[in-house]
N, C-alpha and C positions, 0 to 999 in steps of 0.2 A: 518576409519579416527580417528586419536586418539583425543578424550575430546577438547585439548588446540586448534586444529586446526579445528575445528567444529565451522561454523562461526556463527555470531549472524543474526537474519531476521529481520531487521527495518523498519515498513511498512513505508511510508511517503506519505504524501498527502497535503503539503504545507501549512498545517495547523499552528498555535503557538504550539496546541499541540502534533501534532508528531514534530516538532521543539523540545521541552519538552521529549520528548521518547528518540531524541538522541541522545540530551545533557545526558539526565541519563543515557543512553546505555553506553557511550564512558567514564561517571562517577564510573558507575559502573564495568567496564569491559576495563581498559586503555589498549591500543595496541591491542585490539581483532580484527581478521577479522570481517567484514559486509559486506551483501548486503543488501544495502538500495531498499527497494523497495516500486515502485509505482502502483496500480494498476488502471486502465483507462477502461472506455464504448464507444467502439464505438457506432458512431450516430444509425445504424444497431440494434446494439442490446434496443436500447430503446424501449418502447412502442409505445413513437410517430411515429418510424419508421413502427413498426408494423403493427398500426390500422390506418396509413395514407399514408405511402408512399411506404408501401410493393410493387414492380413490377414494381416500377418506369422502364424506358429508358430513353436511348437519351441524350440530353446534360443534364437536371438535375439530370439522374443517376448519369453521369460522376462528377458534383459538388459534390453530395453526399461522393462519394469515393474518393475527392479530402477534402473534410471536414477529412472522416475518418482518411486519409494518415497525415491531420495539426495536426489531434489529437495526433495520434501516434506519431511522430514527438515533439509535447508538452509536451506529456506523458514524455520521453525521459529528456527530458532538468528537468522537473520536480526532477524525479529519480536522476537528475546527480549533481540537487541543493541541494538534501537531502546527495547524497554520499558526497559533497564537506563541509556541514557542518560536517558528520562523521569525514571526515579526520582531519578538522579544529581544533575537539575536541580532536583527538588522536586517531584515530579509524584508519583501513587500509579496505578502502570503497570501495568495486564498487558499480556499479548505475543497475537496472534494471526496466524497464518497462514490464507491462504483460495484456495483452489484457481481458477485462473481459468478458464473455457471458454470465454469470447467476448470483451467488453469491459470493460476495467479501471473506467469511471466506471460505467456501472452498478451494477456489484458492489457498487463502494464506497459508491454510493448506499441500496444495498440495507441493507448492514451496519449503517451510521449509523442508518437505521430501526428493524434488527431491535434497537440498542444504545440506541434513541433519543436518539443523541447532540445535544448543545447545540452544535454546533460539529464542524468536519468541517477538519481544519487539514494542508495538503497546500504541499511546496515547488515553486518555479516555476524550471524551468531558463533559462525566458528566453530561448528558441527563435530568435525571431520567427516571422513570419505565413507564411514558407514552410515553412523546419526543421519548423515544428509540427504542419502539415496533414500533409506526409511523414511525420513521426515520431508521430502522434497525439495533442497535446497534449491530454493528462492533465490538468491542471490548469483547463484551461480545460473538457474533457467535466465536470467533478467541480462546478465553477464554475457552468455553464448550464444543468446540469439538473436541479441539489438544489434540496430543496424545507425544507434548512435552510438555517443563514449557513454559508459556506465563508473560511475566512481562507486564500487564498494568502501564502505566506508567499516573497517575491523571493530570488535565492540574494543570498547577500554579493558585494560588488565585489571586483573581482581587486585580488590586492595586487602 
């Protein structure tokens, strides 16, 4: 696929700052394809599923995988609210959601691949070096391990 037609990977997660990633995405890069993407945990993959409700039946299994099916389902609309601000800015968007099992930077490494995306554009909460090792800093797994260019994109200064 040649260079121009290799699309850009905009993670989104309904944040201001990846709102911020695709504003600069679509700044950076007007009329580029995107796929805006969101990634999502089912209830399943949580801990809490794990160490409490692992083996469930019966009707509260059924609630369970009726939780998972709303999530999906939110995931979706998510993704489709990040694609629609792509397009808003000039960008030619689609939407995707992707289930998560383990960790979020892989995934998203993964996808970039499967998309062979030019670019893999992800916002940065700006943690610092504790916040982020506790909270998993995303942007920096996405950043260290791609084996394309990653734009983190900083949130805006507080006003």
């Amino acid at each position: 696929m040649p260079h121009s037609e290799q699309p850009l990977l905009i993670c989104y997660d309904d944040s201001p700052q990846s709102e911020q990633a695709v504003a600069e995405a679509a700044r950076l890069f007007p009329g580029s394809h995107a796929v805006v993407l969101h990634v999502w945990r089912p209830f399943e993959a949580t801990a809490a599923y794990r160490y409490s409700a692992a083996g469930l039946t019966g009707a509260l299994a059924d609630e369970l995988r009726a939780l998972d099916a709303a999530g999906q389902e939110t995931a979706q609309q998510i993704a489709e609210r990040g694609a629609g601000l792509a397009r808003d800015a000039g960008l030619v968007a689609e939407a995707r959601a992707v289930q998560l099992e383990h960790e979020a930077a892989p995934l998203v490494r993964a996808v970039a691949a499967e998309i062979d995306a030019r670019l893999v554009v992800v916002g940065s909460r700006q943690l610092g070096s504790v916040r982020a090792v506790a909270l998993g800093g995303f942007s920096h797994g996405v950043l260290h391990g791609s084996d394309r260019a990653v734009l983190v994109v900083p949130a805006a200064p507080a006003q």
